[in-house]
C-alpha positions in Angstrom: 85.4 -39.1 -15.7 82.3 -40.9 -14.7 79.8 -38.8 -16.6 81.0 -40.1 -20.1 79.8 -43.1 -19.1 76.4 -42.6 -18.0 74.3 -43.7 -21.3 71.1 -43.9 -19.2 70.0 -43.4 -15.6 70.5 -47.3 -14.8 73.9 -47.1 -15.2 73.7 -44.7 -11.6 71.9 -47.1 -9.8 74.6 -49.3 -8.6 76.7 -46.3 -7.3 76.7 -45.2 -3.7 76.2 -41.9 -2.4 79.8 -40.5 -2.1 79.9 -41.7 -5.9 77.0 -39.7 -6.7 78.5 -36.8 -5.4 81.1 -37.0 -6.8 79.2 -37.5 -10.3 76.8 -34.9 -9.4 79.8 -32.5 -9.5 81.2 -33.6 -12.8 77.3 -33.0 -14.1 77.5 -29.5 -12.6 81.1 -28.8 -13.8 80.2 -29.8 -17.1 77.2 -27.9 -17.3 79.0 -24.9 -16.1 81.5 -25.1 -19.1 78.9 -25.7 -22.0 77.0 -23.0 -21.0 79.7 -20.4 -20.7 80.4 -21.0 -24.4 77.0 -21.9 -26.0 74.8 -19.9 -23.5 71.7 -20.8 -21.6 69.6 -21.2 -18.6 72.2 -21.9 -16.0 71.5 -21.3 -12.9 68.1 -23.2 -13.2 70.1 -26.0 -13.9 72.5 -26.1 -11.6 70.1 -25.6 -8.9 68.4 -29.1 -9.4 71.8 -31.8 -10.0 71.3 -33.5 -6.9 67.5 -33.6 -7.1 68.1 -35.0 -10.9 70.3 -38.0 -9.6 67.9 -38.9 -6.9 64.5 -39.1 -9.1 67.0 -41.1 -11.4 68.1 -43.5 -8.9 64.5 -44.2 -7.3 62.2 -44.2 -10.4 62.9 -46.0 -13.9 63.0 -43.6 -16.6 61.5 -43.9 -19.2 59.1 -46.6 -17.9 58.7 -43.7 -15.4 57.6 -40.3 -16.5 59.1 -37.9 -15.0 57.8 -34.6 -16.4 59.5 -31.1 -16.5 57.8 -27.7 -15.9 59.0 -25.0 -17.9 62.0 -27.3 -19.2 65.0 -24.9 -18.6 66.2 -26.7 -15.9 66.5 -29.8 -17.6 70.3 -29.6 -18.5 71.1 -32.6 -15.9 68.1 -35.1 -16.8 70.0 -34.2 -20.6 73.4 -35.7 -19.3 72.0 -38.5 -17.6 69.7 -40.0 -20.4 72.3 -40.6 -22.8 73.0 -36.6 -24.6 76.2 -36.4 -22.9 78.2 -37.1 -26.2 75.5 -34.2 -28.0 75.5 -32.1 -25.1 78.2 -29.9 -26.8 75.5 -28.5 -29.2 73.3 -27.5 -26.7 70.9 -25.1 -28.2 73.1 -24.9 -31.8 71.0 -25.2 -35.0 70.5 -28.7 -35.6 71.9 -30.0 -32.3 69.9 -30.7 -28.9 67.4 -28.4 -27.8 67.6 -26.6 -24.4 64.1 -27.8 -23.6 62.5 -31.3 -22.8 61.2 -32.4 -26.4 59.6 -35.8 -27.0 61.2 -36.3 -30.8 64.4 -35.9 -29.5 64.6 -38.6 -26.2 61.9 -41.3 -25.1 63.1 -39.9 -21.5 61.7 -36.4 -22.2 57.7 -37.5 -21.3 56.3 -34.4 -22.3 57.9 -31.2 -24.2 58.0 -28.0 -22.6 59.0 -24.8 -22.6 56.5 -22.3 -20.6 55.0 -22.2 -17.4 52.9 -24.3 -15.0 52.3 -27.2 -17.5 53.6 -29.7 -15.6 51.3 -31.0 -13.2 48.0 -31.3 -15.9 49.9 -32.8 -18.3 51.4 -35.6 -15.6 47.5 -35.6 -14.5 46.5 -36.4 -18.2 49.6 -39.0 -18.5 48.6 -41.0 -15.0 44.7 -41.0 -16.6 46.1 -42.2 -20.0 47.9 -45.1 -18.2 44.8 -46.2 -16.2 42.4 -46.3 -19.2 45.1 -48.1 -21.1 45.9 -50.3 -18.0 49.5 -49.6 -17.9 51.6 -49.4 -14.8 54.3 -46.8 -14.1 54.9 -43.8 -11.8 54.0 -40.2 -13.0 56.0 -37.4 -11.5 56.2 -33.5 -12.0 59.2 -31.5 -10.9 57.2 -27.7 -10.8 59.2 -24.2 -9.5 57.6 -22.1 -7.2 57.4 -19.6 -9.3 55.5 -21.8 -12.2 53.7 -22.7 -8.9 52.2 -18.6 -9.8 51.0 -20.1 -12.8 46.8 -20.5 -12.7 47.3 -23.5 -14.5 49.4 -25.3 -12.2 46.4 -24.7 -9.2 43.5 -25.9 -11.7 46.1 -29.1 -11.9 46.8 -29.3 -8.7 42.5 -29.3 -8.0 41.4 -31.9 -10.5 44.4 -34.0 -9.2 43.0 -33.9 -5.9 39.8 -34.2 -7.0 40.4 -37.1 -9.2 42.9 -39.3 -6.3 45.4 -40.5 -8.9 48.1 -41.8 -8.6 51.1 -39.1 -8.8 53.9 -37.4 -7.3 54.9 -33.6 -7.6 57.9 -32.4 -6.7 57.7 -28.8 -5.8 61.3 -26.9 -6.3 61.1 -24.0 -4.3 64.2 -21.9 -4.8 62.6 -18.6 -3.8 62.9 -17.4 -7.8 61.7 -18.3 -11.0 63.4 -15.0 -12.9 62.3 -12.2 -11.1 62.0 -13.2 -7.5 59.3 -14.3 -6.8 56.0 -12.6 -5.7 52.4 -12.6 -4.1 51.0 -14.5 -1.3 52.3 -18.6 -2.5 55.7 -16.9 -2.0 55.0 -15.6 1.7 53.6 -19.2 2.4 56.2 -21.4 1.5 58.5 -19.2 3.1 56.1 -19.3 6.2 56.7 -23.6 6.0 59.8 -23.8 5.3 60.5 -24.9 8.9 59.3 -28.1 7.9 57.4 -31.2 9.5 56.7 -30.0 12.8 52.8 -30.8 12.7 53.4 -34.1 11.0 56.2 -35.0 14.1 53.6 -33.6 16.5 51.0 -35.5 15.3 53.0 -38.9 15.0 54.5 -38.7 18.4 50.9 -37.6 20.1 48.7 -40.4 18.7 51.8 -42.8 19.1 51.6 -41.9 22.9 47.9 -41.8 23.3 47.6 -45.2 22.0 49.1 -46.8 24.4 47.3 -45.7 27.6 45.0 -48.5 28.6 41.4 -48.5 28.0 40.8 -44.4 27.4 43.6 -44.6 24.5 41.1 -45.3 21.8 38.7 -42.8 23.2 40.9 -40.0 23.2 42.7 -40.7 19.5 39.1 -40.7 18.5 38.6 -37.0 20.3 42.4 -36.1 18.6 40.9 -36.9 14.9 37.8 -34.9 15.6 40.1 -31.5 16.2 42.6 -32.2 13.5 41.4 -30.6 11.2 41.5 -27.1 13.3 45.1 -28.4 14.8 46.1 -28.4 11.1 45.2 -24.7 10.7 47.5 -23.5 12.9 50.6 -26.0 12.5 50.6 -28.1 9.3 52.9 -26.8 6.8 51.7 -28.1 3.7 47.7 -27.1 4.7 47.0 -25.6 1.3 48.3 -28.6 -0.5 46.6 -31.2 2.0 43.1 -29.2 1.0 43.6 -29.5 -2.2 43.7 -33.6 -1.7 47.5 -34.2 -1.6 49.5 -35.7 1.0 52.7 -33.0 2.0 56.1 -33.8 2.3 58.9 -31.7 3.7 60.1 -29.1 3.4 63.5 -31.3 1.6 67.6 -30.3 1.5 67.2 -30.5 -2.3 70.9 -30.6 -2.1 71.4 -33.7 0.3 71.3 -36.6 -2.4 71.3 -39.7 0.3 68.1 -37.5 2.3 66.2 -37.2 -0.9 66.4 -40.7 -2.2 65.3 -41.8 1.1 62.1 -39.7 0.6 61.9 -40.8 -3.0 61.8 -44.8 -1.8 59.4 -44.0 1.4 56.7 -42.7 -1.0 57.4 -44.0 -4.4 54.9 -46.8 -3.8 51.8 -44.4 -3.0 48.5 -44.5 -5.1 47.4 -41.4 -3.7 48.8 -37.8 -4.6 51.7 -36.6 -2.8 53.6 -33.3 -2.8 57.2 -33.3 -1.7 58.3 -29.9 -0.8 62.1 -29.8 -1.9 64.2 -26.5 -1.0 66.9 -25.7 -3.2 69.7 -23.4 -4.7 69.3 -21.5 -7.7 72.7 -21.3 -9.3 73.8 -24.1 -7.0 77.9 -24.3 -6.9 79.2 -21.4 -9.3 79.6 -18.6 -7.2 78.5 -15.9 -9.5 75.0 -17.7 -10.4 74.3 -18.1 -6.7 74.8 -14.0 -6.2 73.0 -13.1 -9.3 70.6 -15.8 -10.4 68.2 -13.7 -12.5 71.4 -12.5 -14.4 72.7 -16.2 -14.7 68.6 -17.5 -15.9 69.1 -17.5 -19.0 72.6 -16.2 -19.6 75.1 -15.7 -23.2 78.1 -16.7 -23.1 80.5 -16.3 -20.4 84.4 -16.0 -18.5 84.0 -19.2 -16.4 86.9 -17.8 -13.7 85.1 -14.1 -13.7 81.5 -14.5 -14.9 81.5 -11.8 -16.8 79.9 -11.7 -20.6 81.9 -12.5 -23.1 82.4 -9.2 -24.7 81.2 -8.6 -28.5 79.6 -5.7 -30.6 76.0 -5.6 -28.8 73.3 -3.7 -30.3 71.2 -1.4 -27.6 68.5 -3.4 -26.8 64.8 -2.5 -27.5 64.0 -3.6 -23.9 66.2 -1.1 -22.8 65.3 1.6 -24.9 61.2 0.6 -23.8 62.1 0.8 -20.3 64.0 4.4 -20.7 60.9 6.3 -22.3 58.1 4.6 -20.5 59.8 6.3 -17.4 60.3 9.4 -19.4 56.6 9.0 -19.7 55.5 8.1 -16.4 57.2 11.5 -15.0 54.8 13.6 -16.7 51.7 11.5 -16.6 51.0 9.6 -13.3 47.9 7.6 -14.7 50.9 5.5 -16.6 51.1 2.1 -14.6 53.5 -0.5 -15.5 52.6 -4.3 -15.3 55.0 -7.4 -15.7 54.0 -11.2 -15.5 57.4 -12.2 -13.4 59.7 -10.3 -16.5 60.5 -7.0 -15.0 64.7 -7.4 -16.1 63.8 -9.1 -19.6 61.1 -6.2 -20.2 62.8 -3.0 -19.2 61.1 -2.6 -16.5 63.6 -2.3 -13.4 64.3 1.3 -13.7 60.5 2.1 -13.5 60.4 -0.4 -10.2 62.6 1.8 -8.9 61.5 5.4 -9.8 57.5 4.5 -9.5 57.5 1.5 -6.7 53.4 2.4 -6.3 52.8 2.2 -10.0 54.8 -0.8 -10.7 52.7 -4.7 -10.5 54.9 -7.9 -11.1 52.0 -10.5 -11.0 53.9 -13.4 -10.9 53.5 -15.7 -13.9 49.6 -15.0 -14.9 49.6 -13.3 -18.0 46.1 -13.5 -18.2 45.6 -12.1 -15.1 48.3 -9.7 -15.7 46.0 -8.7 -18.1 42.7 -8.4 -17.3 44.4 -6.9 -14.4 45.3 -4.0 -16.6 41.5 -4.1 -18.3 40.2 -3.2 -14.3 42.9 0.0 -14.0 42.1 0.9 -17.2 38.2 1.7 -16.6 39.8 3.6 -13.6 41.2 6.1 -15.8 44.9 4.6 -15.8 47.0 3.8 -18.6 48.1 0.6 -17.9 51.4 -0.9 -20.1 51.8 -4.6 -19.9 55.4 -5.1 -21.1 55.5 -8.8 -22.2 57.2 -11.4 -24.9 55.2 -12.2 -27.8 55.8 -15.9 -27.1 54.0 -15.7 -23.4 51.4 -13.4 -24.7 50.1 -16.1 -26.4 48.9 -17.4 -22.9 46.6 -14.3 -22.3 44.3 -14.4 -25.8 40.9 -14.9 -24.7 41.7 -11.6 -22.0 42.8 -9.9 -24.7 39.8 -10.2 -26.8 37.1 -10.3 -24.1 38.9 -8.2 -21.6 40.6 -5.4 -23.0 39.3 -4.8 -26.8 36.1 -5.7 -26.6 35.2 -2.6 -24.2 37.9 -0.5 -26.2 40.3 -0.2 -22.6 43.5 2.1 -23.3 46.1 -0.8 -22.4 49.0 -0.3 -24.2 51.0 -4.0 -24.9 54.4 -3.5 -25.2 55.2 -6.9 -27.0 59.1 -7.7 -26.7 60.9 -10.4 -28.2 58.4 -10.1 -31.4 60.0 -12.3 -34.4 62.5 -15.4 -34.4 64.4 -15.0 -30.8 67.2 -17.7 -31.5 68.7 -20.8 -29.6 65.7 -21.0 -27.2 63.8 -22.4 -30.1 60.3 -22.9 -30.9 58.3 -22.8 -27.4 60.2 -18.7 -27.4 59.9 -17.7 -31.1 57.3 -14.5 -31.3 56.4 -15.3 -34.8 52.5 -15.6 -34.4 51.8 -12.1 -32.9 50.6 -10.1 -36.2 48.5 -13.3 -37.1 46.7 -13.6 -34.2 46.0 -9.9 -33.2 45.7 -7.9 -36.0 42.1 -9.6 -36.9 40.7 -8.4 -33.1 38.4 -4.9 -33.4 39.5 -2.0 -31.9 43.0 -2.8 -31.6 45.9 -0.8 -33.1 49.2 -2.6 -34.0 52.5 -0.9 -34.6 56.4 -1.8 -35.1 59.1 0.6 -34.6 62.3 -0.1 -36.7 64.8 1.9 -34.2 65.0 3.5 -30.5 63.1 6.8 -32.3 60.0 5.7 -33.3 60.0 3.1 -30.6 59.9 6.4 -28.5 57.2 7.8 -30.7 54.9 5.3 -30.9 55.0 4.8 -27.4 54.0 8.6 -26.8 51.3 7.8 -29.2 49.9 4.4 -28.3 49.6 6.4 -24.5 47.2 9.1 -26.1 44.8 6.6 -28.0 41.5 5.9 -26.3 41.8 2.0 -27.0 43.8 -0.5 -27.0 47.0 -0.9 -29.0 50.2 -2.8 -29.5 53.7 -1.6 -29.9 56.0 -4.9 -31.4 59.4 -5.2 -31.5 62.1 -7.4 -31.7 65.0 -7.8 -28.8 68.0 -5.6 -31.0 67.7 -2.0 -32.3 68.9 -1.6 -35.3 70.3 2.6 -33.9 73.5 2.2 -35.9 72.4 1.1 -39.0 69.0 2.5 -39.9 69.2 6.7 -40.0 66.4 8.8 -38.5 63.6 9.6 -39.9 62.8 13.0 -40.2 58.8 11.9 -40.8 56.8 11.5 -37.6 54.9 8.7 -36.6 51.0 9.3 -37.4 48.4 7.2 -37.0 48.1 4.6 -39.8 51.1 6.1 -41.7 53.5 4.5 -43.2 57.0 5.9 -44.3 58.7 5.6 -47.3 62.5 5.1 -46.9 63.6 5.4 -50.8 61.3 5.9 -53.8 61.9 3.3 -56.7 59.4 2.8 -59.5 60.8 -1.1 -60.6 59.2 -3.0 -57.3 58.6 -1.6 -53.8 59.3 -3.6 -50.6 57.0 -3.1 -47.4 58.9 -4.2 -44.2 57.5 -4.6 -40.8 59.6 -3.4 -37.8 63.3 -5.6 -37.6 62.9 -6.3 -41.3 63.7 -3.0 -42.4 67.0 -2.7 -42.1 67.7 -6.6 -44.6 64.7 -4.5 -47.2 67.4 -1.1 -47.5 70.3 -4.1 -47.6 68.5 -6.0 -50.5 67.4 -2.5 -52.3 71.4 -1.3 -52.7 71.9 -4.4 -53.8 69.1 -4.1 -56.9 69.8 -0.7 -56.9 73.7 -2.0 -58.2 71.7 -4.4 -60.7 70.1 -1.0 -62.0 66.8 -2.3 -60.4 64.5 0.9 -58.5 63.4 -0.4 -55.3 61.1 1.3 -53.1 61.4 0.7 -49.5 58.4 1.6 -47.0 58.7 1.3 -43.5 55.0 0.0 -42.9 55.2 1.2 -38.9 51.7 0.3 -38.6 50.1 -3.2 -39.2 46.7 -1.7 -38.3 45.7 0.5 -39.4 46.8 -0.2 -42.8 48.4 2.8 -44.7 45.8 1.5 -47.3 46.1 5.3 -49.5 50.0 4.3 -50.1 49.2 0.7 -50.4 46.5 1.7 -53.5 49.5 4.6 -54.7 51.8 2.0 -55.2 49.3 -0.5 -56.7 48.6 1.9 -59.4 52.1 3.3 -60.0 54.9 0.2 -59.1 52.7 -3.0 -59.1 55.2 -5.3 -57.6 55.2 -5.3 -53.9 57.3 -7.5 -51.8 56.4 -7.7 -47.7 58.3 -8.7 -45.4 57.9 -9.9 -41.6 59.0 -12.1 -39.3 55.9 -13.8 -38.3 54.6 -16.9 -40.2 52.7 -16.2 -42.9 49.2 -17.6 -42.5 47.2 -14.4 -41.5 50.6 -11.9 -41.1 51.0 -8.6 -42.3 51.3 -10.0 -46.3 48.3 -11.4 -46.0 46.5 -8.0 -44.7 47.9 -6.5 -48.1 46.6 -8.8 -49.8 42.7 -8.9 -48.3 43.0 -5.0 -49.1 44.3 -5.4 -52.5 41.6 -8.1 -53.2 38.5 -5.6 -51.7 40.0 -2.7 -53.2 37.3 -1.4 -55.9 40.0 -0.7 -58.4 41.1 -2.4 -61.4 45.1 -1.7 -60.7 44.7 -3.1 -57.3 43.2 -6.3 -58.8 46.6 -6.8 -61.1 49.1 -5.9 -58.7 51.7 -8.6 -58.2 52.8 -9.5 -54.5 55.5 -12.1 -52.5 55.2 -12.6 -49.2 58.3 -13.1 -47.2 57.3 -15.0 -44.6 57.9 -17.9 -41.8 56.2 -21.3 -43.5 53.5 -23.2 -41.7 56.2 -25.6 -39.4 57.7 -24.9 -36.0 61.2 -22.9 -36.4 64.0 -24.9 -35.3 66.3 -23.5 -32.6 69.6 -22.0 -33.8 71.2 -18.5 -34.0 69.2 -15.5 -35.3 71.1 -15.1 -38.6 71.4 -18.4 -39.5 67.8 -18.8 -39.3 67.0 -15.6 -41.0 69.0 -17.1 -43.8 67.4 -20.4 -43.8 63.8 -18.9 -44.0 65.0 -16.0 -46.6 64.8 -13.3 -44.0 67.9 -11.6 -44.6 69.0 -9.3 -47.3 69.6 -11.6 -49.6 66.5 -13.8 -49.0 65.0 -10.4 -49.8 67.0 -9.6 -52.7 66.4 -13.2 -54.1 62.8 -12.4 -53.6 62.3 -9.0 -56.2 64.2 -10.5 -58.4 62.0 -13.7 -58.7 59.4 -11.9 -58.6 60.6 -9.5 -61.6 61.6 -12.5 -63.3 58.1 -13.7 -63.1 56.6 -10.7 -64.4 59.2 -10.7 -67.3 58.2 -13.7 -68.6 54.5 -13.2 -68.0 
């Protein structure tokens, strides 16, 4: 097997192209195998092999910078930069991440891990290297679909703008995870017949040229209309106006035709776009039929495709999705809008049912939702449905768009807390911190399908903006319902106990009723309380238990600089009341560093987020106060 001895991309240089077939198929079987045991993004992947092995073989990594957009397609750049012998701990805890990351390879130029980065940060590394007077090439490998991305156009313009040096590779496979939509879409689509104005062009001024005397004359007159001739045939016009030279469209699959490209323009000091056309899901049959399936994907039967069967909780996305068309059937002002997420949100079954109420936007989640701030003064009730890590990329709209003028736009924010082997760029742990502090905006966090329904109902009466958070499992089985309905800014007390009470937000109820039996059995009375709302505060219990129980434990999975722990604490600390003054309080909490990428309970162990970081927790504390 060749692959086990690739230890960097120089040892492919010497091969020819049948051998790089034949190695690009060992990379994809490989791939293919890892995956269907570890999970992961797969059909990414396997949709960019061959285009992999030629950047390798034509540029010098890591003299050469070849920088990733998104990252999740970077399973092949992994194998052939010296990971194969790690690659079997793809996205474990404490093995390689699934992501370009700079600690973990000198080959991975720039980390990544959401959208539309790519070309500004290859912008900032090609300025870097001419103030430091460095020499090396600069290339970005960007997806159409990060191609959505406003960032990647404000790149794309200062690039332009600025005539550096640098190459982008755009890998247009017609999807990102949703397929692709909007007007970039219809327009590569539109060029995909290729080079027929750059052919037309060549072999017109060639002949010209060479007629005697008037030659000169009339390639003057030919410059002076190309630039309406372009209009109407050049394929890469957009790209060309924003100051780079277009190549393609390229079989991203034909490893010999893209190297060529790669040496023909590999020595440019100008920007240059090279259109490549690829495969998502490229050479596994069921990835190629159902790539959004195949994305990001568990584990798998490599012979059927299927899922590996195992006790799966219903899904929070799926419960989301269920009542929001409940919803939608009795109030058509109910609009539904996704930033390119519309099978990760929930949202597929309201595509169907409500086509004419139903927006993907691409990936722009600050359009997405501003967007939602314009229907909204229209008298709709706009729902973005979105993950708490991508949310992050839509802050200042949030503030300035939506709560500042009070707009009823319900954000249904999935994926809240530690998500698991995707790691830190997908972890939804800084949510609570960074909205709870903006006026006008009520947050809330369901702990099973019920309230999830509840608070949905609820969040689409209020007359501003609000949050519903929750994490990807629902915890159905486990948790019983409530017979106490959801009400504004009340919280819900699960058991009574006088010894410490502990206030749990959302998927951290269920560990709290774990870690209470379990002090219950060491004849400690603990008090459990659903908090269901992170604003408003249910500050009346909050000052009940202050005066009566005095210990509080809270518990979230958000980091705890500015979380829900830190809200009790800013009431306790204002409250005009001498018991709220001596209260004692732990937070139980993510600490102030990045979380590592692993599986969801071994993290929640490792930060003390299970029931028995809980337990460990009370007891500490009443230890504490014991001594005291």
């Amino acid at each position: 097997m060749r692959l086990k001895s690739i230890k960097s991309p120089q040892d492919i240089k010497q091969l020819d192209i049948f051998e790089l077939e034949e190695l690009a198929q060992e990379i994809r079987d490989c791939i293919i195998n890892r995956v269907s045991v570890n999970g992961g993004h797969l059909a990414s992947s396997l949709g960019v092999i061959e285009l992999t092995l030629a950047m390798h073989y034509v540029f010098k990594s890591p003299h050469d910078k070849i920088v990733w957009d998104v990252g999740h397609q970077c399973y092949p750049h992994k194998l052939l930069t010296g990971r194969y012998d790690t690659f079997h701990t793809l996205r474990q805890y404490g093995g390689i991440s699934g992501f370009p990351r700079r600690s973990e390879s000198p080959h991975d130029a720039f980390g990544a891990g959401h959208s539309s980065t790519s070309i500004s940060a290859a912008l900032g590394i090609a300025e870097g290297r001419e103030l430091t007077a460095k020499h090396f090439k600069v290339i970005a490998v960007i997806g159409d679909g990060a191609m959505t991305g406003g960032l990647a156009f404000e790149g794309l313009n200062n690039a332009g703008h600025l005539k550096k040096d640098l190459i982008v590779v755009l890998n247009d496979n017609k999807m990102s995870i949703s397929k692709n939509v909007g007007a970039l879409s219809s327009y590569l689509t539109k060029i995909m017949a290729g080079n027929l104005y750059n052919k037309l062009k060549k072999e017109t001024k060639s002949i010209i040229e060479t007629i005697p005397k008037v030659g000169g004359h009339f390639s003057k007159l030919a410059q002076k209309t190309e630039d309406t001739l372009k209009y109407f045939l050049l394929p890469g016009m957009l790209f060309e106006e924003l100051g780079f030279s277009y190549t393609g469209p390229v079989d991203g699959h034909d490893i010999a035709k893209l190297i060529d490209t790669f040496e023909c323009i590999k020595n440019s000091t100008a920007p240059i776009l090279i259109h490549v056309v690829t495969t998502k899901g490229k050479g596994y049959e069921f990835s190629e039929k159902n790539p959004a399936t195949f994305h990001g994907v568990g584990p798998f039967e490599l012979d059927t495709g299927e899922l590996r069967t195992c006790p799966q909780r219903p899904s929070f996305s799926s419960v989301f999705g269920q009542h929001l068309v409940e919803a939608a059937e009795k109030d058509p002002r109910i609009v539904a809008i996704t930033a390119a997420m519309k099978e990760g949100t929930g949202l597929r079954e309201f595509s169907v049912r409500f086509p004419e109420r139903f927006y993907d936007v691409g990936i722009a989640e600050p359009h997405a939702v501003t967007f939602a701030a314009g229907m909204a003064t229209q008298g709709l009730r706009p729902v973005v449905a979105v993950y708490s890590t991508f949310l992050q990329r839509a802050y200042d709209e949030i503030i300035h768009d939506v709560c500042l003028q009070n707009l009823p736009v319900v954000f249904a924010v999935d994926r809240a807390g530690i998500v698991g082997e995707d790691g830190p760029t997908h972890h939804g742990v800084y949510d609570i911190s960074f909205l709870r502090h903006i006026p006008n905006l009520t947050i809330m966090s369901p702990k099973n399908s019920i309230e999830m329904k509840e608070m949905l109902k609820l969040a689409l009466t209020l007359e501003g903006p609000s949050v519903v958070r929750y994490s990807r499992d629902c915890m159905d089985k486990e948790i019983e319902a409530s017979t106490i309905p959801v009400k504004l800014g009340k919280a819900e007390v699960i058991t009574e106990g006088g010894d410490v009470a502990i206030l749990a937000v959302g998927s951290c109820v269920l560990p709290s009723i774990q870690a209470a039996h379990r002090l219950t059995e060491e004849g400690i009375s603990a008090m459990v309380v659903n908090v269901r709302f992170i604003k408003p505060l249910d500050t009346a219990l909050i000052a009940e238990i202050a005066g009566t129980v005095r210990k509080i434990v809270t518990v979230e999975e958000n980091v705890l600089a500015g979380g829900f722990g830190s809200s009790v604490l800013e009431y306790l600390n204002s409250a005009n009341d001498a018991a709220a003054t001596d209260v004692e309080v732990k937070i139980v909490a993510l600490p102030d560093r990045f979380i590592e990428h692993g599986k969801q309970p071994v993290l929640r162990h490792l930060y003390a987020l299970d029931d028995d970081g809980i337990y460990h927790a009370a007891m500490s504390l009443l230890k504490q106060l014991k001594e005291s």
